[in-house]
N, C-alpha and C positions, 0 to 999 in steps of 0.2 A: 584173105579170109576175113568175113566179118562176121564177130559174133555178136547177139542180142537174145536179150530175155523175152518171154514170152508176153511179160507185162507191158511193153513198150508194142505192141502190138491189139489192135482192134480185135474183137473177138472173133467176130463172123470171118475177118482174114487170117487169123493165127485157125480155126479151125477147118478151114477151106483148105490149107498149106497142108496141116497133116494129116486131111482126107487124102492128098493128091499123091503126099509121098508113100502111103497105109503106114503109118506108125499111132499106134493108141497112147492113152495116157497114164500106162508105166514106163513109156519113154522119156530116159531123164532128159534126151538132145534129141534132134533130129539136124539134117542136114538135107540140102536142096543145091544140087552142083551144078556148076557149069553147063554142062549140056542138056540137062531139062528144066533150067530157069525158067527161060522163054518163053516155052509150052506150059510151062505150070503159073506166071505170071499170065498168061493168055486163058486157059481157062478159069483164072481168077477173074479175070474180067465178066467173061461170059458169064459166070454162077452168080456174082457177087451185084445184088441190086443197089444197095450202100454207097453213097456216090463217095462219101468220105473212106469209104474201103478202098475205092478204086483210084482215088487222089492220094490216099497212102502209096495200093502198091505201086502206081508212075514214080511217084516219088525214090521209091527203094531202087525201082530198077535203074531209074536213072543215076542213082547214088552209085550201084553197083556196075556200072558201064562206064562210069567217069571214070573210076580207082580200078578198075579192071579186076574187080574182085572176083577171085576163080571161084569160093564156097562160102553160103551162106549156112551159120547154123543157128539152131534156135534153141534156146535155152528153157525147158518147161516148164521148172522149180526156177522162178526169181532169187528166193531164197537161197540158191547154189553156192556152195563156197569159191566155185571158180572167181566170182570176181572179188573174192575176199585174197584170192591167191595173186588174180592179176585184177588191182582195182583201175588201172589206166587201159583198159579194155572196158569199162562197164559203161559204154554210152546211152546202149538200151534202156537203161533205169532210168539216167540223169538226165538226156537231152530228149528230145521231138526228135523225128527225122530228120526236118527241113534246118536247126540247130546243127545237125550231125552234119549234114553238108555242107553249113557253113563251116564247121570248124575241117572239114578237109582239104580247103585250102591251105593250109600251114601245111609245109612238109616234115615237121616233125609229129605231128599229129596221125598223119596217114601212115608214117612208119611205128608208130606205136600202136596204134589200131590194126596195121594189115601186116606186121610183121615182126617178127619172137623170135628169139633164139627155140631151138626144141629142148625140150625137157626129155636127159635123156637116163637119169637116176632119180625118181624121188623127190624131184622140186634142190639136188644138190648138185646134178651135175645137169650144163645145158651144150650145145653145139649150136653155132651161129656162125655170123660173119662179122667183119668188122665195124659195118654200117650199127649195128646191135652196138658191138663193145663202145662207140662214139657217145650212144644215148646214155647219161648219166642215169636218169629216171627209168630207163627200163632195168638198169643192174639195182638200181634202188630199190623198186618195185617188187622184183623178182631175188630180193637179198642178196646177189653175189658178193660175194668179198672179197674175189681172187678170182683172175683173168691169165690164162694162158695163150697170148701172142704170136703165134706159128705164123706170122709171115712177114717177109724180113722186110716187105715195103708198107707196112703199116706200123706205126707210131703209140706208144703206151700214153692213151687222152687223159686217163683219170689218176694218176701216180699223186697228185698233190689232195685228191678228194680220199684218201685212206685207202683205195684201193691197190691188194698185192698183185704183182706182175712175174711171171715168168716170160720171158722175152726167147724166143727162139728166130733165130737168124738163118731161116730156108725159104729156097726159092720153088716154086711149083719146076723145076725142070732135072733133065735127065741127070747131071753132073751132081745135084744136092742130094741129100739123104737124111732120112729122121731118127734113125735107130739109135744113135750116137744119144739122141736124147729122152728116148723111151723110159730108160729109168729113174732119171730126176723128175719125168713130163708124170709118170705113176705116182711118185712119192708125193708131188705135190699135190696133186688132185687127192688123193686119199688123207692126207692131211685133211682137208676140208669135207671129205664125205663120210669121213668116218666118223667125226665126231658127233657130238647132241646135240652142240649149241648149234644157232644159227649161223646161217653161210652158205655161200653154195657157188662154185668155179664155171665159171664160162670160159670152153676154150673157142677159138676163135682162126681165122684164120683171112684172106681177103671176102669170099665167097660160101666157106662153113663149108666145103665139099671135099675136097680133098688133104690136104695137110692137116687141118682140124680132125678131119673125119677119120684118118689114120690112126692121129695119138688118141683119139676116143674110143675108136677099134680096139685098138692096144690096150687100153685101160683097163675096155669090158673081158678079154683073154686071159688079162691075169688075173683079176678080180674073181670071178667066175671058173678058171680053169677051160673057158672052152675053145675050140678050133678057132679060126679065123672065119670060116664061113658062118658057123652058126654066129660068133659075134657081130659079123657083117650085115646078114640079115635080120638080127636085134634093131643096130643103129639106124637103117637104114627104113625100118616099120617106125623109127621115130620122125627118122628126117629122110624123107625120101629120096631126094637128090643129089644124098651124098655119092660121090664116085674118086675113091683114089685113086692117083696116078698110078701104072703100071710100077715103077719103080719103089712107090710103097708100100705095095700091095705086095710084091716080093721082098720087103723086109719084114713084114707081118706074117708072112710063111716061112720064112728064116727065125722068128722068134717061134713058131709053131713047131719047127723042127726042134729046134734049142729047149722043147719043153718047157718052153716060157720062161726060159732065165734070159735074166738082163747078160 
């Protein structure tokens, strides 16, 4: 996903874009997907007499075919506090395009730009993977100050940079189980979300799918009071990819039965 302001864009192409998607301008974002880039980069062409329009959008497309970018969004209000929230996303303001490209050769740059942990409480609780938890500056950025480690072959990076760790030692397979730690994995996240001050827990796992996605399920059940399902389809309108293993998925229905006691 790449996002950009609307400011970093030519006018005659910024309003060509949101003729093609019909979104007007009480639209705070708009979004341009994968499968009708193409077509909507192509009748840009054809509309757009502006040769600088047209050396722009070669330019984007070709940005967004090197990085494999699934979704473009565009930001309408420059002003948006989104990049006050994530200022290592604000390339749209700061660079050119062709700037943008160069710096996507660094591959810590491309994982900062095309990929987040999900925000899955309120900017306090997020779900990711490990690749996230490695980036110092994206927990910086995004304030975490405590990391829960759910997978027993990934290593705690930031222990000596003041970051808190809860380390759980499971494996994605049928023999392990997470329930055993459901209630310290709650106590500690609500330490951190329930408070005022700043902070906010990223739990984590190899992949942010399934082990991660469990003790996040879990969290929202007890928190909330609700089933397993409706918490499931919560987590998963945030991070869509999530998919527990079978075997956690029946421990999250055993806490469902159990009334949500530990």
């Amino acid at each position: 996903m790449l996002i950009v302001s609307e400011n970093s864009f030519l006018s005659d192409f910024i309003q060509q874009s949101k003729d093609l998607v019909q979104v007007d301008d009480t639209n705070e974002c708009f979004e341009v997907n994968e499968g009708a880039f193409d077509d909507t980069l192509r009748a840009q062409f054809e509309r757009i007499k502006n040769e600088d329009s047209i050396s722009f959008g070669l330019q984007l497309y070709q940005l967004l075919q090197k990085d494999k970018v699934r979704e473009l969004h565009v930001l309408v209000d420059g002003s948006s506090d989104f990049f006050t929230r994530y200022p290592f996303m604000n390339m749209g303001l700061c660079l050119s395009l062709q700037q943008v490209a160069n710096e996507c050769t660094n591959d810590d740059r491309i994982d900062a730009l095309h990929d987040l942990p999900h925000d899955i409480l309120g900017n306090k609780l997020f779900l990711g993977t490990f690749n996230h938890a490695r980036q110092f500056g994206i927990l910086k950025s995004l304030k975490i100050s405590h990391v829960i480690n759910a997978a027993h072959e990934c290593h705690n990076v930031h222990e000596d940079k003041g970051i808190t760790y809860f380390k759980i030692w499971v494996r994605d397979e049928t023999s392990d189980c997470l329930s055993g730690y459901f209630q310290r994995a709650y106590e500690f996240i609500s330490e951190v979300t329930q408070q005022q001050k700043e902070g906010g827990v990223l739990v984590h796992c190899a992949l942010g799918k399934s082990r991660s996605a469990t003790l996040v399920i879990m969290y929202i059940m007890k928190k909330f009071g609700w089933d397993f399902n409706k918490a499931l389809e919560y987590v998963k309108s945030r991070r869509a990819i999530i998919s527990p293993y079978d075997g956690f998925v029946n421990e999250l229905k055993e806490l469902e039965k159990r009334q949500l006691q530990f």
